[in-house]
C-alpha positions as CSV (number, residue, x, y, z in Angstrom):
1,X,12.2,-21.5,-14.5
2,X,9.0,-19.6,-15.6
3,X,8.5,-16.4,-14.1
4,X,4.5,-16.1,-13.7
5,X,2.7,-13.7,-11.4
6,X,0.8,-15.2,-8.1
7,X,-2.7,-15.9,-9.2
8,X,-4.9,-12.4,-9.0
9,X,-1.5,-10.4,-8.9
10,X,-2.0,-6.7,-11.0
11,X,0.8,-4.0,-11.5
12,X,-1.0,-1.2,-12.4
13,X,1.4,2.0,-13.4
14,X,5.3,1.2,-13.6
15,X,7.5,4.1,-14.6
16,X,10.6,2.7,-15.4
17,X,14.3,4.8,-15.2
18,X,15.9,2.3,-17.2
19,X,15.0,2.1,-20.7
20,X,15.8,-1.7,-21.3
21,X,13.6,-2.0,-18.7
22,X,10.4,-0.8,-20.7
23,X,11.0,-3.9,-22.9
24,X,11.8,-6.9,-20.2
25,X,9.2,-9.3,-20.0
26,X,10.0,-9.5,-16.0
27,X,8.1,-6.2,-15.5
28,X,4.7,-7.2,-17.0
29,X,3.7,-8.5,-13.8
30,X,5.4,-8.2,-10.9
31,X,5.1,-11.2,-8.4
32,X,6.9,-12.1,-5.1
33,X,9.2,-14.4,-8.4
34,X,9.9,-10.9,-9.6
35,X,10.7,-8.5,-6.9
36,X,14.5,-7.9,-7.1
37,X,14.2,-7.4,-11.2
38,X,11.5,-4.8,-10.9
39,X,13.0,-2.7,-7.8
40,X,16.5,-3.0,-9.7
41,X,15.3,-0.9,-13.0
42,X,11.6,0.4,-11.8
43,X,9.8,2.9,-10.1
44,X,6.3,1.7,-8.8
45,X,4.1,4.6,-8.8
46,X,0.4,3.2,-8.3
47,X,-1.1,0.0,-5.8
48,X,0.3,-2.7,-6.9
49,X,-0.6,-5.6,-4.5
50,X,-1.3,-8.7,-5.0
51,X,-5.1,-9.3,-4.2
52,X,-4.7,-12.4,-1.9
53,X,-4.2,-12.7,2.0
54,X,-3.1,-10.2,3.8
55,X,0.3,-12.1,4.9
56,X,1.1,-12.8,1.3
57,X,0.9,-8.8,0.8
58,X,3.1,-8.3,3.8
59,X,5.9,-11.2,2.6
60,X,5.4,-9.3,-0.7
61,X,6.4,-5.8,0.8
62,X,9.2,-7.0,2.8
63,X,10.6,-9.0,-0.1
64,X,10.3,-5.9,-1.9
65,X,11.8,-3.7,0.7
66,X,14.9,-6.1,1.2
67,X,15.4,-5.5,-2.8
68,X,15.2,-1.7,-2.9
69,X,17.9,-1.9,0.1
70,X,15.1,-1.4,3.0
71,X,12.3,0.4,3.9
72,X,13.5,4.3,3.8
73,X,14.4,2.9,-0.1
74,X,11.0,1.8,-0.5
75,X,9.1,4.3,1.1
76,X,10.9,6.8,-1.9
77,X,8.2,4.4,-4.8
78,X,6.1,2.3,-2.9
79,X,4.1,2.2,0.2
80,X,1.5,-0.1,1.6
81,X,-1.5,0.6,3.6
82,X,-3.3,-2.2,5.3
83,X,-7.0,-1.7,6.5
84,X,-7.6,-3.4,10.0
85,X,-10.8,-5.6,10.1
86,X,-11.5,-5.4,6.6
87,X,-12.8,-8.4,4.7
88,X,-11.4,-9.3,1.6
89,X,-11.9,-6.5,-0.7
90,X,-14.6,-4.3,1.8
91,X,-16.8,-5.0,4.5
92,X,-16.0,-6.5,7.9
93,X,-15.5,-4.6,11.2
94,X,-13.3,-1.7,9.6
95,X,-13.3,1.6,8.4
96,X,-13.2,0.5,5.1
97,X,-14.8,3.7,2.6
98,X,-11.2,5.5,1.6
99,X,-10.1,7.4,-1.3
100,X,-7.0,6.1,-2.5
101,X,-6.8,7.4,-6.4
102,X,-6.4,11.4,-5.4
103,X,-3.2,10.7,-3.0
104,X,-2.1,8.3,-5.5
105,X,-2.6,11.2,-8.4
106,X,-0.7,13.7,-6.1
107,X,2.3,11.1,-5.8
108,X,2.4,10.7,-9.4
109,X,2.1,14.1,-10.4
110,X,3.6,16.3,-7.9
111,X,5.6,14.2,-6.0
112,X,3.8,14.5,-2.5
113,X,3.7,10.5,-1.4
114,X,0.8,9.9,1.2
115,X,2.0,9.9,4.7
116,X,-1.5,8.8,5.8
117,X,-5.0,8.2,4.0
118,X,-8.3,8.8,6.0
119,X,-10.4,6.0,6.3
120,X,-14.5,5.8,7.5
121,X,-16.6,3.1,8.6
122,X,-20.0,2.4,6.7
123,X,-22.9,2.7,8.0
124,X,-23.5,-1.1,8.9
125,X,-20.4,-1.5,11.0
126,X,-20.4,-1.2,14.9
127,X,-19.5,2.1,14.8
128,X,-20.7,4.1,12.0
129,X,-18.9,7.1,10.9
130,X,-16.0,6.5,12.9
131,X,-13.0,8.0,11.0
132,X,-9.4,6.6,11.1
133,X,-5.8,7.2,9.5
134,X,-4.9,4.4,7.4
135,X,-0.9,4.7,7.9
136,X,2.2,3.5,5.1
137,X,3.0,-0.1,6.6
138,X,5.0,-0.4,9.3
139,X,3.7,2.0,10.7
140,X,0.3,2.3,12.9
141,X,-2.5,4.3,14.3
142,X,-2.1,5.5,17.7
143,X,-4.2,7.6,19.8
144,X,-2.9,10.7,21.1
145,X,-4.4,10.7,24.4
146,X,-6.8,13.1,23.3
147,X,-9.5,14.5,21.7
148,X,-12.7,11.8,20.0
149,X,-11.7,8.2,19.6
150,X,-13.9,8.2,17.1
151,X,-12.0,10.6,15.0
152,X,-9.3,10.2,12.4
153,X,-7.8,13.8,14.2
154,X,-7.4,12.2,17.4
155,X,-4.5,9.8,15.7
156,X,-0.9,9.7,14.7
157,X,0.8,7.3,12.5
158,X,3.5,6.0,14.5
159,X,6.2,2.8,15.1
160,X,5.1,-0.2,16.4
């Protein structure tokens, strides 16, 4: 059987442990076909998500996370943040202006993963400048009971 990537599916950095992993054809892509291979031999150190629904992302993830032997595994080379309300690639009812690359670059480089990224609305949402964390999946934005809802201070990251 073939092992082709879902349609719109980018890895963008792999840094692999193994060295006969550098050379396997498996790791080119990296598809929801392809999980178990890459998490056996690779670290994934940049976004590499599928561009497709969100629930194809999240069946990604957990496929991947069953692979690296669960989430506390995962959590150690990849982590996915989901943006609530935001239309395919920006837009929509969400605070969707975030900088991804310089937590990414501190991952990489010094080792410091992202534990939450701060996201703003635009200008043409319902609530413009409204500020929110965007938190490593599962976990979600709660309020603290406290302080501006419209600020990304006034939230935690927490367990559903």
């Amino acid at each position: 059987m073939s092992r082709r990537p879902m349609p719109g599916f980018s890895a963008r950095v792999l840094r692999c442990r193994n060295p006969p992993c550098r050379r396997s054809p498996q790791i080119q892509s990296i598809s929801p076909r392809s999980v178990s291979d890459a998490a056996s031999c690779c670290s994934i150190t940049a976004s590499a998500i599928p561009r497709s629904r969100r629930l194809d992302t999240l069946d990604w993830y957990k496929r991947l996370t069953n692979a690296a032997g669960g989430e506390k595994e995962t959590a150690e080379f990849a982590r996915l943040f989901l943006v609530p309300g935001m239309n395919h690639c920006s837009g929509g009812p969400a605070t969707d202006g975030f900088d991804v690359l310089t937590p990414l670059v501190a991952w990489v480089e010094q080792g410091r993963a992202p534990e939450r990224i701060e996201a703003r609305a635009g200008a043409t949402t319902p609530w413009p400048g409204r500020s929110r964390p965007l938190c490593p999946y599962p976990r979600q934005a709660r309020y603290l009971g406290s302080g501006s809802i419209e600020t990304a201070e006034s939230f935690v990251c927490t367990a559903p």
